[in-house]
GUTI-208254 format. One record per residue: residue number from 1; x, y, z of N, C-alpha, C in turn. Coordinates in nm, 2 decimals. Layout:
GUNU seq  neast nnorth    nup caeast canorth   caup  ceast cnorth    cup
GUNU NUM      X      Y      Z      X       Y      Z      X      Y      Z
...
//
This chain:
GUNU seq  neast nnorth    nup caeast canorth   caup  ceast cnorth    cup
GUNU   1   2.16  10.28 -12.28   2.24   10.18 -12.35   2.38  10.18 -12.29
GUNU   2   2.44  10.28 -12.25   2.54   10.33 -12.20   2.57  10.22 -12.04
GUNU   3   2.43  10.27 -11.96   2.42   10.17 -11.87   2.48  10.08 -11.84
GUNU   4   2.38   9.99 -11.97   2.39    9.84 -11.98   2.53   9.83 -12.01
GUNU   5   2.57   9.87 -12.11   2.73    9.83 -12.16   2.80   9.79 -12.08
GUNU   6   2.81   9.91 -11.93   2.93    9.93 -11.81   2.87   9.85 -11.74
GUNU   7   2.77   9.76 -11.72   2.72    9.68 -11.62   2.76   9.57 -11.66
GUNU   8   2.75   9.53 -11.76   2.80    9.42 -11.81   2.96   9.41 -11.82
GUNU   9   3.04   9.54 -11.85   3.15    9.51 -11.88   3.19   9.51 -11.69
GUNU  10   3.14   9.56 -11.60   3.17    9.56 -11.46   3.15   9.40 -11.40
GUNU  11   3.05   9.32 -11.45   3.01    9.21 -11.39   3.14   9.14 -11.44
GUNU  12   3.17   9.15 -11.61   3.32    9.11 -11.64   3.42   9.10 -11.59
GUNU  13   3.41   9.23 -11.55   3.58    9.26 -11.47   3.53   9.18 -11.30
GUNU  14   3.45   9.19 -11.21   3.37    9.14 -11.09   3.46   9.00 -11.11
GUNU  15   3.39   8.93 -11.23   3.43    8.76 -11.27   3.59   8.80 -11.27
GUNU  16   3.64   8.84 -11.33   3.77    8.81 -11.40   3.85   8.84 -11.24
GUNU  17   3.80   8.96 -11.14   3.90    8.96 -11.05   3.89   8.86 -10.99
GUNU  18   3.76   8.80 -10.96   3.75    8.70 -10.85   3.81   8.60 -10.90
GUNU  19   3.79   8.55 -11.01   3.92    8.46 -11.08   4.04   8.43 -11.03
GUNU  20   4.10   8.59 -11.11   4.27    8.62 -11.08   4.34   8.56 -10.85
GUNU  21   4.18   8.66 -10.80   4.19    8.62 -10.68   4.24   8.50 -10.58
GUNU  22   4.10   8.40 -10.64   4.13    8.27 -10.61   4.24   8.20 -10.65
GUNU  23   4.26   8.22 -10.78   4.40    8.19 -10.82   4.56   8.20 -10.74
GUNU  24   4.56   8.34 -10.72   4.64    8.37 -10.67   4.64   8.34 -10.54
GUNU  25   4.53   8.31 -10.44   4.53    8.29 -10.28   4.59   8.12 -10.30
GUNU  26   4.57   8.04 -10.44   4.59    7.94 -10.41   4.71   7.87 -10.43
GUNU  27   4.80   7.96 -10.52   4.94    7.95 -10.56   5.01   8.01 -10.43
GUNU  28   4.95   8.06 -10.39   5.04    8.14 -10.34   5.05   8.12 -10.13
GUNU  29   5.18   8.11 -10.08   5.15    8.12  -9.92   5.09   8.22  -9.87
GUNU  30   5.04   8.21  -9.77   5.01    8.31  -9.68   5.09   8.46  -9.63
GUNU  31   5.19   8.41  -9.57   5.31    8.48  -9.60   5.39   8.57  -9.67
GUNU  32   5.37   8.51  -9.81   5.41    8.59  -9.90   5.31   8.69  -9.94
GUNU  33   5.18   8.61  -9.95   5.07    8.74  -9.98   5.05   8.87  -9.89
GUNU  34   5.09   8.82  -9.72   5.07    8.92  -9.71   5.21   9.03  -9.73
GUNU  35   5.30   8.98  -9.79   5.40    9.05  -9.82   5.42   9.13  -9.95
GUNU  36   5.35   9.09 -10.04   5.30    9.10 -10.15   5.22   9.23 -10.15
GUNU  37   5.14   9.19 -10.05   5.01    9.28 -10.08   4.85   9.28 -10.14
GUNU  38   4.90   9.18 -10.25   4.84    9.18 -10.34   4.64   9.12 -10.31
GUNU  39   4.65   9.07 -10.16   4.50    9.09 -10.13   4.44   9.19 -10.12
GUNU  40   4.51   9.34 -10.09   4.47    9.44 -10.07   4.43   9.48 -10.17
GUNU  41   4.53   9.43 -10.29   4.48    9.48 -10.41   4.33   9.43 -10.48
GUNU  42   4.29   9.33 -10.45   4.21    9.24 -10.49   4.09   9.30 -10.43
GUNU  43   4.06   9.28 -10.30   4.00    9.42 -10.24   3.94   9.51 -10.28
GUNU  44   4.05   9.61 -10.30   4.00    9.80 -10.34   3.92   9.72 -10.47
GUNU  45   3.97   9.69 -10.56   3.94    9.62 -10.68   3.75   9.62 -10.68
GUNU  46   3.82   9.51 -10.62   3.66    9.44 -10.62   3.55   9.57 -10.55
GUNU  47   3.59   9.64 -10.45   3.48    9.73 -10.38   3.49   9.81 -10.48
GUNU  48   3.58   9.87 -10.54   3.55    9.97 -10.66   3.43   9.91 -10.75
GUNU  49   3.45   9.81 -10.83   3.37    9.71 -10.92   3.23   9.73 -10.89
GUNU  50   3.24   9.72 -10.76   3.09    9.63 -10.70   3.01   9.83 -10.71
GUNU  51   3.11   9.91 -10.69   3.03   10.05 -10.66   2.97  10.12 -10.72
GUNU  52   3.10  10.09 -10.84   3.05   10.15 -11.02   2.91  10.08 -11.05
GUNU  53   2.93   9.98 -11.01   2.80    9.84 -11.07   2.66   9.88 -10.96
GUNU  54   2.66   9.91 -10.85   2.58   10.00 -10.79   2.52  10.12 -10.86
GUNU  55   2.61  10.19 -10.85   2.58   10.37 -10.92   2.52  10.30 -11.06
GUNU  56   2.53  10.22 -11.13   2.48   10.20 -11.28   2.38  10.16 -11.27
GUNU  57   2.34  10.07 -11.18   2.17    9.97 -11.18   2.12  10.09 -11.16
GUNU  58   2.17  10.17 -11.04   2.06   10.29 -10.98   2.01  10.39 -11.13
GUNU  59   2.12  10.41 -11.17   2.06   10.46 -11.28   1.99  10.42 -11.36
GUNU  60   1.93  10.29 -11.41   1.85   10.22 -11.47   1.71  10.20 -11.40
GUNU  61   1.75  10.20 -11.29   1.59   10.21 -11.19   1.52  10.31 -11.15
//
């Protein structure tokens, strides 16, 4: 049950960063982002996300 909870609440957060992401690549220059940083952030993020969300299905299978 446990699983499922965190896979679902991962696919959430998955959605919400890609969101925040796009958003932000699209307000924002080039320039500044890379000054910012904030695609790196978006990044780690998301690879963390996707890894947790890995490690969980395996558990289920």
């Amino acid at each position: 049950m446990w699983n499922t909870i965190t896979i679902i609440i991962c696919a959430l957060a998955l959605v919400f960063n890609s969101y925040g992401w796009i958003n932000y690549s699209k307000t924002t220059s080039k320039e500044k982002r890379k000054a910012e940083g904030w695609n790196s952030f978006y990044l780690i993020a998301t690879f963390l996300i996707i890894v947790v969300l890995i490690t969980r299905v395996e558990k289920i299978l």
